[in-house]
N, C-alpha and C positions, 0 to 999 in steps of 0.2 A: 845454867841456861834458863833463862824465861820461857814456857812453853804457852803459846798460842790461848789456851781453853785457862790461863790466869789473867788474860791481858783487858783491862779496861779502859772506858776513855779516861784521855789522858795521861797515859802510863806514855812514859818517854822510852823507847826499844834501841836495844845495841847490842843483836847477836847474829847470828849464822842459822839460815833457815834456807830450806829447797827448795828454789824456784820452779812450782807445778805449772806453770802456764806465763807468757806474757805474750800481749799483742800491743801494736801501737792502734791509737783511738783519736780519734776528735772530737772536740765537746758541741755543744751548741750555737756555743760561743764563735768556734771556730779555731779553737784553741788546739793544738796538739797534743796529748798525754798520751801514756802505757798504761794497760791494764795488767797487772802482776797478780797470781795466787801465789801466796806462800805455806808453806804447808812441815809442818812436823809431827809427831806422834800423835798429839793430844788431837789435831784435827787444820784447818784452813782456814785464811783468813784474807781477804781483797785488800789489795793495796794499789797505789794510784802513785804514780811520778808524773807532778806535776812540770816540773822546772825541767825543761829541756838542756840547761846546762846542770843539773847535778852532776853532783862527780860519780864516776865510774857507771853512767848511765848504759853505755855503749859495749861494758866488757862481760856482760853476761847475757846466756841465753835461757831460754827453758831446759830444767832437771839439771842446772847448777844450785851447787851451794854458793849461797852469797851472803856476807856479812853488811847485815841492812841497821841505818840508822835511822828513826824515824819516829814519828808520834799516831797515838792511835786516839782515832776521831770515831766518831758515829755518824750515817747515818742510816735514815730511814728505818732507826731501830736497831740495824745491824751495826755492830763492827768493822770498821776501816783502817787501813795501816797509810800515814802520808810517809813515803818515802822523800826523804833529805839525800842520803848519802847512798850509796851501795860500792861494794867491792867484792870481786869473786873470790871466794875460799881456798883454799891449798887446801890439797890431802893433810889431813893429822891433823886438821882444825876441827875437825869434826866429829862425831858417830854415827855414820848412816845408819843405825839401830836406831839412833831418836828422832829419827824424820818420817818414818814410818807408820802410818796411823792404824792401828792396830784394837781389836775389840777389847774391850771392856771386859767380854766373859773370859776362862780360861779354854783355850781352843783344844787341848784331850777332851777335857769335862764334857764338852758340847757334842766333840765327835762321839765321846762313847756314849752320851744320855739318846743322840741319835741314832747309832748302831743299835741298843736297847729296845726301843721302838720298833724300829726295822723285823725284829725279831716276831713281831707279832702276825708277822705275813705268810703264811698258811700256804700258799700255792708255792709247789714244788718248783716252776718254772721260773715264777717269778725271784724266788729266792737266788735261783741258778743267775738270774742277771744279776740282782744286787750286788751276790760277791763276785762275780765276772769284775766287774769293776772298784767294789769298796773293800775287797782286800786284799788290791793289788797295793803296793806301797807306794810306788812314784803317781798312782792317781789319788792315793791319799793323802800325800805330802803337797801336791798341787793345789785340791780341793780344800785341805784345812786353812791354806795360805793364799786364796785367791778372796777378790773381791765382789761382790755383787752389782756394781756400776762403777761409772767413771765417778760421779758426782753428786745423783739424786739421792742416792741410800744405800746405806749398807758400803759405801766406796772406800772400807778399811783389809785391812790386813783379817783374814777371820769372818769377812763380811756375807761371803755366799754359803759356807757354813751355816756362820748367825742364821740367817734367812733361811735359811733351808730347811734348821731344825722349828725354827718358827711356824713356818707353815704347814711341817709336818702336825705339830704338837698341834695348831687351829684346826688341823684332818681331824685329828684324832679327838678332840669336844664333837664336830660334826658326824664322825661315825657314833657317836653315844646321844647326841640330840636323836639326830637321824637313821636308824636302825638299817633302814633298807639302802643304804650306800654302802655297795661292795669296798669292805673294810682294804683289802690286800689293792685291788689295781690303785684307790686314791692314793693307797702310805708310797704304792712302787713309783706313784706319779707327781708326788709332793717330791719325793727324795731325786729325781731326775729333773725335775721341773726347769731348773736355771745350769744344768748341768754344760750345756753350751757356753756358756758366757767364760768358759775355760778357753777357749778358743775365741772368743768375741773381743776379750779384753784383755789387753797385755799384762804381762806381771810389773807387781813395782821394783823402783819406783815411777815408770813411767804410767801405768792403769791407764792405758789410753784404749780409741778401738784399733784392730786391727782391721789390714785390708778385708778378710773374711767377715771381720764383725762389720766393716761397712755394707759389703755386697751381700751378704747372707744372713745376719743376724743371728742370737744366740738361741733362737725357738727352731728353724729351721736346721742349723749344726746340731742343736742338742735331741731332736728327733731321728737326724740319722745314725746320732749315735746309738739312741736305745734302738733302732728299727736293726742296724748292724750288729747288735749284740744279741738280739733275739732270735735272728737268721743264724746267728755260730752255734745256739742252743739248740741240737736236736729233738725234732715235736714239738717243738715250741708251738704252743696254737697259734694260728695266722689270727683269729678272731681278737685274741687275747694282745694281741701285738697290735692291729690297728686300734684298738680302744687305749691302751697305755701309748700310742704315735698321739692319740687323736687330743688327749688331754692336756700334753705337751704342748701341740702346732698350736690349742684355745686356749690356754691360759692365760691370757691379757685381752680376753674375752670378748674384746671388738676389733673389726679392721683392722678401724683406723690408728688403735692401737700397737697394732702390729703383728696379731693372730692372722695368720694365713686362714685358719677357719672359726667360727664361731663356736661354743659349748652346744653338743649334741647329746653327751649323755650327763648324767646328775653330778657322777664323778667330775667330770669336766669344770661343771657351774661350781661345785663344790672348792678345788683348787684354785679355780679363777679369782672365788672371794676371798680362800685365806691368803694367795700371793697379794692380793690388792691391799688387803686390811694388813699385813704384815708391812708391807711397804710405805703406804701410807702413813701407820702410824711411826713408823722410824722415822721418815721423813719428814715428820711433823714436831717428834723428840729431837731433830737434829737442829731443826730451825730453830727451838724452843733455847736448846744450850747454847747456841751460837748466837743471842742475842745479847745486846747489852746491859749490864745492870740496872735495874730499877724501873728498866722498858716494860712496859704493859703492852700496848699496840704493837704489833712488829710489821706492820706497811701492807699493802696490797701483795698476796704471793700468786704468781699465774699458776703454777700446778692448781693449786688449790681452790683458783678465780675467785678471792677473799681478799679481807684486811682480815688478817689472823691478830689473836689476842692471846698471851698466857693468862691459865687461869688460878686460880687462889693457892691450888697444891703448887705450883712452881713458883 
């Protein structure tokens, strides 16, 4: 199997890949095409059905495996797959184990260098939550294997993990820059931070939103669930509880980004920056390896509101 993160222009494709997404489109022109994502381990990649009579245009949907023939084009720096031919796959053509895109690091190593860290939190209460939740086994087998988005970052097998431990380890430079940020509620509130998005985002291979992730979002589920685990804690301080809710509900630190509140305490602004610079830079790494070779410029990106560039180390 050819996987997606080998493929260059002009490389000619003839294999079995999972259909993550297709809609039908129209061009400028006025022309008709499908927009396809195909997706295997190594990661995704846009493909385009031009020809309305391809063959087997019609006999697949989205989260089929389909055996795609076709040529990979470039543009705008990225990668494009022209789909020619498609046919939907039979059971036993395949390995759903390799359509699965899955981290780079090893997901024990990560859990446990995170677990590690965790240990460093001092408050008796706050500890009583942590393992309330991280050493139960069905919410650790959930969290080691979920993703952190549909699409923007982090959207692998391992990915809300990755992320997780990432912005813990940015806490933890900021409590040693910063002396006076209460070391225990930041690490209790990096490590819960995205913990909704368990509930926001389906599991693969579909990682899509769910109804809740549409009408609630993963800041608002993932607050009630630390706010309900701190209430099952006896004495749990009420004070101690809004400030670890408060960090959560702000950490995408505006509005309009989808914080019910803004950062009020240091903690707060502190997590806000490392979720932001964690994200960012993944999603900057992810654009960078999904380019195509020998591309310098890689186009105007809207997150970004740029024409982004690789620079000398890539």
């Amino acid at each position: 199997m050819k996987f997606i993160e080998t493929f260059h222009e002009g490389d000619k494709i003839g294999d079995i890949y999972l259909c993550k997404y297709r809609q039908s489109a129209v061009a400028k022109n006025g022309k008709a095409y499908e927009n396809v994502v195909l997706q295997d381990r190594t990661g995704t990649i846009d493909a385009k059905i031009w020809d309305p009579n391809s063959s087997g245009i019609n006999d697949f949907d989205a989260l089929d495996y389909v055996d795609i023939t076709g040529d990979v084009t470039s543009f705008q720096g990225t990668l494009q797959l022209n789909i020619k031919r498609v046919r939907r796959a039979d059971k036993g053509e395949y390995e759903p184990a390799d359509y699965l895109p899955v981290s780079e690091r090893n997901l024990d190593e990560m859990y446990t260098e995170l677990m590690d860290l965790m240990k460093q939190v001092e408050n008796p209460f706050l500890q009583q939550l942590i393992k309330k939740y991280f050493d139960e086994e069905t919410f650790i087998k959930a969290f080691k294997n979920h993703s952190a988005a549909k699409t923007v970052h982090h959207s692998f097998v391992g990915g809300l993990l990755e992320h997780t431990l990432g912005v813990v380890k940015l806490c933890a430079y900021y409590v040693q820059q910063y002396p006076y940020l209460n070391r225990d509620l930041l690490f209790t509130a990096a490590l819960f931070h995205d913990v909704g998005k368990l509930k926001e985002i389906s599991n693969f291979p579909e990682n899509d939103y769910t109804d809740d992730g549409q009408l609630l979002g993963h800041i608002v589920m993932g607050s009630e669930l630390v706010g309900y685990g701190c209430r099952s804690i006896k004495g749990f301080p009420k004070k101690l509880a809004s400030e670890l809710q408060h960090c959560i509900l702000a950490h995408h630190g505006e509005l309009e980004y989808g914080s019910p509140k803004k950062p009020a305490l240091p903690e707060a602004m502190a997590l806000n920056l490392a979720d932001n610079t964690d994200a960012k830079l993944e999603t900057m790494k992810e654009i960078v390896k999904g380019a195509a070779d020998g591309t310098q410029w890689l186009g105007y990106n809207r997150l970004f509101e740029s024409n982004l560039r690789k620079s000398t180390e890539f």
